[in-house]
N, C-alpha and C positions, 0 to 999 in steps of 0.2 A: 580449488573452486574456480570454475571458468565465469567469468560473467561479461554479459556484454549488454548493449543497450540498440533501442533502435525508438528516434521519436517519430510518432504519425501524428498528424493534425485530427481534430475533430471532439469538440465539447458541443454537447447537445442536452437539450432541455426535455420531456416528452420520454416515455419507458418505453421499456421493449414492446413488441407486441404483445408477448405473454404477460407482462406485469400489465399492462394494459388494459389487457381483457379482465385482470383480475381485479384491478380496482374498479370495472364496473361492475360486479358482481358483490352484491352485497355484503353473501354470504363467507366471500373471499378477502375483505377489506381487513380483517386485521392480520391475517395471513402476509399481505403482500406491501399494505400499504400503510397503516395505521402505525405500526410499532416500528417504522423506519423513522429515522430521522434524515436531515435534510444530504449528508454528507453518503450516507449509503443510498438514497435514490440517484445520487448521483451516480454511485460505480453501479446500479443497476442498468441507469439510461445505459452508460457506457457500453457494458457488456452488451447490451440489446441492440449495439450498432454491429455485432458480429453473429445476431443472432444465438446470442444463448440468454437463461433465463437464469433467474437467483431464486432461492425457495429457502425462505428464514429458517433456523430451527424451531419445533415447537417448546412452546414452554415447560410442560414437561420434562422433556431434552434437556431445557435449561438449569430448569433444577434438579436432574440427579449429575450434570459433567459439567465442565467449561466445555464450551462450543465456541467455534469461528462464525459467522456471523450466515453466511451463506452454503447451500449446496447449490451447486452452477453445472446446467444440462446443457445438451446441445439437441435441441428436439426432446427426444424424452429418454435420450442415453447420458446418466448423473457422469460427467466429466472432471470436477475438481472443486476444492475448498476455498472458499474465499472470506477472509477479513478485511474489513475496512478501519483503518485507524484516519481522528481528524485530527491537524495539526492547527490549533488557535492561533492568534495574533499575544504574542511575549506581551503582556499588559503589565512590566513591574514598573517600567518606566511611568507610564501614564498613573500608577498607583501611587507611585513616590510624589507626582506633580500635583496630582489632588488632594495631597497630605499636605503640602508645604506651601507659607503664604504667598502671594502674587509678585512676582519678580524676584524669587530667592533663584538661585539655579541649584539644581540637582541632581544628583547622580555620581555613582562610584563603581570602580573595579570591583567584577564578578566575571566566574566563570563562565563561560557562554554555554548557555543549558541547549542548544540546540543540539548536541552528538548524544547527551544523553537523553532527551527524550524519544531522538531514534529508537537508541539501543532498546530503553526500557519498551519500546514498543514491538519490537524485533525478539525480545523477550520473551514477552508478556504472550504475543504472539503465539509464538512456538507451541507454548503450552498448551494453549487452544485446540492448534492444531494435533499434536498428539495426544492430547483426551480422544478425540474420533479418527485419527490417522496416525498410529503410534509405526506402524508398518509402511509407511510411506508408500502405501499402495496405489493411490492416486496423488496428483500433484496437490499441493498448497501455492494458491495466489495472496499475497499481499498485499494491501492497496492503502492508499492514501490522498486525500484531499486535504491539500495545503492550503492555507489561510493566511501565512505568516511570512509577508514579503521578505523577511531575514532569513527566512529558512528557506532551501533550494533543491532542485535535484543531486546538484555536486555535494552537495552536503551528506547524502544518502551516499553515494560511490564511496566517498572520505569514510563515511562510517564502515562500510563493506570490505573496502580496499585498503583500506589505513594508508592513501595516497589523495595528498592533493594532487588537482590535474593542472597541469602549467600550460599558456598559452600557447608554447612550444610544440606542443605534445608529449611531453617528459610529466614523471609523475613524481611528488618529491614524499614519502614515506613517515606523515608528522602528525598522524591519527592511526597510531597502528594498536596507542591503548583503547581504543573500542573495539579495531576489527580484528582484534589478537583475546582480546578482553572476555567477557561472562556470554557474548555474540560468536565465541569461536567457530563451535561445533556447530551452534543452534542456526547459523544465516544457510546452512546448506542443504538446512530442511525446509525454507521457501525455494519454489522451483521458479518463481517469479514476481517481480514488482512493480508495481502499479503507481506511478506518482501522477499526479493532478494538481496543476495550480490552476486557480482563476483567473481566466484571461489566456490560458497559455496551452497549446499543445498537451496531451498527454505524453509522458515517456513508458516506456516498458525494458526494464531491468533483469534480464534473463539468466538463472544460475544456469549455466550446462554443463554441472556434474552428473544429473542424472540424464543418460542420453532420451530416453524413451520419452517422460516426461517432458521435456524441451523439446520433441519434436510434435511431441500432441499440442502444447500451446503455441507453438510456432503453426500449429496448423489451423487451428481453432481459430487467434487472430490474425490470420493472411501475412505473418509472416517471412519471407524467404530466409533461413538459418544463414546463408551465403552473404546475403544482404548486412546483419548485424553487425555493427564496430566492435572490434575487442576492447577492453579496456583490460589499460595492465593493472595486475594484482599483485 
């Protein structure tokens, strides 16, 4: 599995044109706007800075498969799938302090649930995706809207590459039970990932197993495949 990354600046507020136009039309408001929640208008603006559109599935759709959250055009030629997963803010700490009386201190060793809510998301994902794309006929995008200062983009590589990345540029191999783990097979059926913090640049996580696919997203969002960092796996 090739993967590399490439971060570009730009968080914006205000949709694409196309959702746009749709949430001024009445007839089009729960089509576009109504049954999003706050985390997927977000990766809609996004998209809409490259000029492509998101179009939900219908409900219908919904209830006879699992669906990924979006079909995403470029004009009016359907280009690839997209899910949005949101990552909250870990609240056990703040739960355990609102159980216990004023000035007790609190807290104890646990395992740190951020590589598995990855994974299970990476998972869960997949599924999605092969309900409507079992042929991998067009790409699958992955996306995510972070929330949770603990949780980062290295944390995503860690789960993918079963490598932390050292300041060095050396990678040291000590999460390779998630990216060896139930994520083996399934992380090569996203052709690309999406992470979003607030406050922070976008990154975009690019598998380039499949050549065709990586070079349609590499075109879609501007790009250069030359340009991207490898990162070691």
């Amino acid at each position: 599995m090739g993967i590399a990354f490439k971060a570009k600046s730009g968080l914006t507020t205000g949709c694409s044109r196309r959702c746009s136009a749709a949430l001024r039309n009445a007839a089009e408001l729960n089509r576009y706007g109504l049954n999003m929640n706050r985390d997927e208008k977000e990766i809609c603006n996004l998209l809409g800075l490259h000029d492509l559109s998101a179009e939900s599935f219908s409900k219908e759709e919904k209830r006879r498969r699992k669906t990924p959250d979006f079909r995403v055009s470029h004009g009016r030629e359907f280009r690839f799938f997209c899910e949005v997963k949101s990552i909250d803010k870990d609240l056990w700490l703040d739960k355990r302090l609102d159980m216990s009386p004023s000035g007790v201190i609190v807290g104890e060793s646990r395992n740190d649930p951020i590589y598995n809510r990855l994974t299970d998301d990476i998972h869960t994902a997949v599924k999605q995706f092969d309900a409507v794309n079992a042929e991998l006929t067009y790409p699958n995008v992955l996306s995510w809207v972070n929330h949770d200062r603990h949780c980062g983009f290295l944390d995503l590589i860690a789960v993918l590459t079963g490598n932390a990345l050292t300041d060095d540029g050396g990678a040291l191999p000590i999460f390779q039970q998630f990216s060896e783990g139930r994520i083996r097979g399934e992380k090569a059926r996203i052709h690309l990932y999406i992470w979003l913090d607030e406050f922070k640049p976008k990154r975009l996580l690019f598998n380039q197993a499949h050549q065709v696919h990586h070079q349609t997203l590499c075109n879609l969002f501007g790009v250069d495949p030359a340009s991207i960092k490898q990162i070691r796996s």
